[in-house]
C-alpha positions, 0 to 999 in steps of 0.5 A: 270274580272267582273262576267257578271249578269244574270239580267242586267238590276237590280237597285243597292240599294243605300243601299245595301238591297232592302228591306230598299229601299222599291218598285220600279215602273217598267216602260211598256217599261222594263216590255215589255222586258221581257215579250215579249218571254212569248207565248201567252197562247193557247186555249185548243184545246179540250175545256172544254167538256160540253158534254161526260163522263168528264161532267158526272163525274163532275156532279157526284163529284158536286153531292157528295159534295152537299150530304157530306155537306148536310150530315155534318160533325157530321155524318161523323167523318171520313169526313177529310180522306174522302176528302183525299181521293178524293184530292189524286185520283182527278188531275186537268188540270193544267199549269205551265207557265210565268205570265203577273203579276208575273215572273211564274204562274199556270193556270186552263184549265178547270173550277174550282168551288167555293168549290173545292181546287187545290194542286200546287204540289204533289211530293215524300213524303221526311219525315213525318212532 
C-alpha cells in the first residue's frame, strides 16, 4: 500500500527537485485552505500599559540608553557584556503563532523601539562554541 502524505495537496517536480523547478504561484483559494484554522490574533486584554510601573520601567531603560550612547563606547571598554547583561534579564512579551505570510511566526505584544534587539530563542546552553 502507498504511504498516505502528510501534505497532499504538494505539486510533483517534473524534476524531481524543487529547487531546479524554481516558485510556484500559490493561488488564494489554496492559500485559504490552510490558513482557515489559523485564529485570528486576539487583542491583548491588558493593552500596552502607558500607565504604572511597566511604562516607568521603560522610560528608565529608554533613559539608560540615551546615556550609554551619549557616553560612548571609548568610555566604557566593557559596553558589550553591559549589554549582555541587559539582554539576559530584559524578556520581551512574545508569541509563537501561524502567520498569514509564512507557515509560523512570532509576534510583539508590546512595542519595540527602533534600538532595542529581540532574542527568538533563549534555551539551554549545550556546549561552548
Amino acid at each position: 500500500p502507498r504511504r498516505r502524505r502528510r501534505w497532499p495537496e504538494r505539486r510533483e517536480h517534473r524534476t524531481g527537485s524543487a529547487r531546479s523547478e524554481g516558485y510556484y504561484q500559490i493561488s488564494r483559494r489554496e492559500k485559504a485552505r490552510y490558513l482557515r484554522p489559523c485564529p485570528a490574533p486576539r487583542p491583548d486584554p491588558d493593552g500596552p500599559d502607558t500607565q504604572g510601573p511597566n511604562r516607568v520601567l521603560s522610560e528608565r531603560r529608554s533613559e539608560q540608553r540615551r546615556l550609554l550612547s551619549a557616553i560612548g563606547a571609548a568610555a566604557l571598554p566593557d559596553s558589550d557584556l553591559l549589554k549582555l547583561n541587559q539582554l539576559k534579564f530584559r524578556k520581551k512579551r512574545l508569541r509563537f503563532g501561524r502567520s498569514r505570510i509564512h507557515e509560523w511566526g512570532l509576534f510583539a505584544m508590546e512595542p519595540i523601539a527602533a534600538d532595542e534587539m529581540v532574542i527568538e530563542y533563549v534555551g539551554q546552553s549545550i556546549r561552548q562554541v
